[in-house]
C-alpha positions as semicolon CSV with decimal commas, in nm:
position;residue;x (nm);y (nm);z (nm)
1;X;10,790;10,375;2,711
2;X;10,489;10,146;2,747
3;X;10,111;10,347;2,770
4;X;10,070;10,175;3,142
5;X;10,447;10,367;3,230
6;X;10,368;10,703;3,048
7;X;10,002;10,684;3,234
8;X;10,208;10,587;3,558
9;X;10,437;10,921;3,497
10;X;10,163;11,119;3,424
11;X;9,936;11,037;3,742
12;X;10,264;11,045;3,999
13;X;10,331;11,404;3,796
14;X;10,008;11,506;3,884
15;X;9,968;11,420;4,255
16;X;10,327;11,559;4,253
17;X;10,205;11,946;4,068
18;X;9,886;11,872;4,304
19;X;10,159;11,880;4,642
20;X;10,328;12,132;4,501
21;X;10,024;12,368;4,455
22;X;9,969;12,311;4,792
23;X;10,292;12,379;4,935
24;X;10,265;12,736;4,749
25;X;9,939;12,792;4,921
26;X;10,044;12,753;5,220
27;X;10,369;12,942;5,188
28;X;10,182;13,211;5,071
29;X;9,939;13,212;5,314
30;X;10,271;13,240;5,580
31;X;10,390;13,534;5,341
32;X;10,090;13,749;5,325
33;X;9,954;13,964;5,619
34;X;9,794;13,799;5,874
35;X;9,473;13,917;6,010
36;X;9,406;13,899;6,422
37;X;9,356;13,964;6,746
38;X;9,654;13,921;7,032
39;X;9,648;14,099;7,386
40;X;10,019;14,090;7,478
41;X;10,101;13,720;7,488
42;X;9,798;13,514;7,402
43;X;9,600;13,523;7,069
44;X;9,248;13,542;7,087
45;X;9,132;13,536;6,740
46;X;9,366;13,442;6,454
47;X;9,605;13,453;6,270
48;X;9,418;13,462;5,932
49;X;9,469;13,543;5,572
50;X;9,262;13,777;5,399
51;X;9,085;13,446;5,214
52;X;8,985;13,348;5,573
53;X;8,886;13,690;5,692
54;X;8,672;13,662;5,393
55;X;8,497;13,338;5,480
56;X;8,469;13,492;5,798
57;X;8,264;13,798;5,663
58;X;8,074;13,602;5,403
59;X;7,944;13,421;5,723
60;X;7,856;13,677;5,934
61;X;7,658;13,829;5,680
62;X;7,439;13,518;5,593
63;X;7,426;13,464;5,955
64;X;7,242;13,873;5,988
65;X;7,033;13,778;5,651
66;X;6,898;13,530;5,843
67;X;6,867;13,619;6,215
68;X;6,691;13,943;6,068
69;X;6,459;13,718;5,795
70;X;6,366;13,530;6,138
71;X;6,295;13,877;6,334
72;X;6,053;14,008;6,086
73;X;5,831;13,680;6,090
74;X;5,858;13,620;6,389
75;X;5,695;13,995;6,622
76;X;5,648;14,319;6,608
77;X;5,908;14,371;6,860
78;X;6,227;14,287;6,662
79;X;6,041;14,355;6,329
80;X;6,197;14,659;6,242
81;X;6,520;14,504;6,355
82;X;6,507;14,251;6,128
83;X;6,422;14,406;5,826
84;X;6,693;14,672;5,948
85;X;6,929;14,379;5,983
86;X;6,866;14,211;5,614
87;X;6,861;14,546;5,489
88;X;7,186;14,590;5,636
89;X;7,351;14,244;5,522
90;X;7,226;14,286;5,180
91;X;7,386;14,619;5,139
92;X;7,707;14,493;5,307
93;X;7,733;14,207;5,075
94;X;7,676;14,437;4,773
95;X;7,995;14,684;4,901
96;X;8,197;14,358;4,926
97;X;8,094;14,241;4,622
98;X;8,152;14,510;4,402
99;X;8,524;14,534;4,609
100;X;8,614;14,176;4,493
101;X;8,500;14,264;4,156
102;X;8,689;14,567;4,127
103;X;9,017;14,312;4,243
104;X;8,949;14,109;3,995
105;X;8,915;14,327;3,705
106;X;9,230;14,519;3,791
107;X;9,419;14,142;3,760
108;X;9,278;14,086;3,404
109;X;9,418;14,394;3,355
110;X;9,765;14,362;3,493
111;X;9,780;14,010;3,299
112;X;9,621;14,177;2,971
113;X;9,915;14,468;3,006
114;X;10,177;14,193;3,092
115;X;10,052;13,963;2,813
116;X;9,973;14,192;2,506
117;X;10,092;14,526;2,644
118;X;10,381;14,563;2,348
119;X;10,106;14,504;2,078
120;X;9,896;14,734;2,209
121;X;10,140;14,974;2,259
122;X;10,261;14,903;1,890
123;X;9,975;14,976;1,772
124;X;9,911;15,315;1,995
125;X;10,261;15,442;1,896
126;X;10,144;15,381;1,504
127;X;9,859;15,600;1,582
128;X;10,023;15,912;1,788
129;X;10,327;15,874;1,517
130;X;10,040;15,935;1,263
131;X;9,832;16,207;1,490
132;X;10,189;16,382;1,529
133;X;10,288;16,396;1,195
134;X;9,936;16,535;1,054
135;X;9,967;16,801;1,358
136;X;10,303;16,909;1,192
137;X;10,251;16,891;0,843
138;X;9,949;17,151;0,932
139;X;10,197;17,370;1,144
140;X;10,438;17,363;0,855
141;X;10,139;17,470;0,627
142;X;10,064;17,728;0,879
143;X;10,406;17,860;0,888
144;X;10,473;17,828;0,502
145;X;10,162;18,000;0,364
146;X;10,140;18,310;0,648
147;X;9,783;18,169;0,698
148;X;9,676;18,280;1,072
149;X;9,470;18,057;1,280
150;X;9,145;18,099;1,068
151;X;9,275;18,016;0,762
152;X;9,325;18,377;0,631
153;X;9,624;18,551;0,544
């Protein structure tokens, strides 16, 4: 094979992992639970995946940050309102923040367990084989020498 055919392959392999990607997206997207609102035979809002539900969110929270940034320069009236308001989105953003965090840290550990689970394991049964073993030896010294618990016979 020529360079100019292998780099031929190689970009028509690309697009062609880039279309599949895609396809997988949006099958899983179909697969997952979709997130809405129907009365009994027309959709008003939806349906959405939880990625879109969290655009969604992320929105309406930068969309309070500011309306209440603009409330607290702009009167007295609404001040309180607005501070209330970026108060509010600040704190919300914090809770949803530390949930996607919390997500994402349990899938590095379900991929750390799936990818180096037996080593670690290996190397946890090595030590509990050991811990075991000195906890007998001293029950067999215990037993053998008519020693009580202190050490005294």
């Amino acid at each position: 094979m020529t360079d100019q055919s292998e780099d031929n392959l190689r970009t028509r392999l690309n697009v062609e992992l880039s279309e599949a990607y895609d396809r997988f997206d949006a099958e899983l997207s179909n697969a997952t639970p979709q997130w809405g609102y129907w009365t009994k035979r027309h959709r008003i809002l939806g349906p959405y995946n939880a990625n879109q539900v969290a655009g969604i969110y992320r929105g309406l929270l930068v969309v309070f940050f500011v309306t209440g940034v603009v409330f607290s320069v702009v009167g007295s009236p609404v001040r309180e309102l607005g501070v209330g308001l970026v108060i509010g989105s600040l704190f919300a953003f914090g809770a949803w923040m530390s949930q996607a965090w919390a997500l994402s840290r349990q899938e590095e550990f379900i991929l750390s367990d799936k990818l180096l689970g037996k080593f670690y394991q290996r190397d946890l049964k090595r030590c509990a084989a050991q811990i075991v073993d000195i906890a007998r030896r001293i029950e067999e010294l215990d037993k053998g020498e008519g020693l009580d618990r202190n050490g005294q016979s």
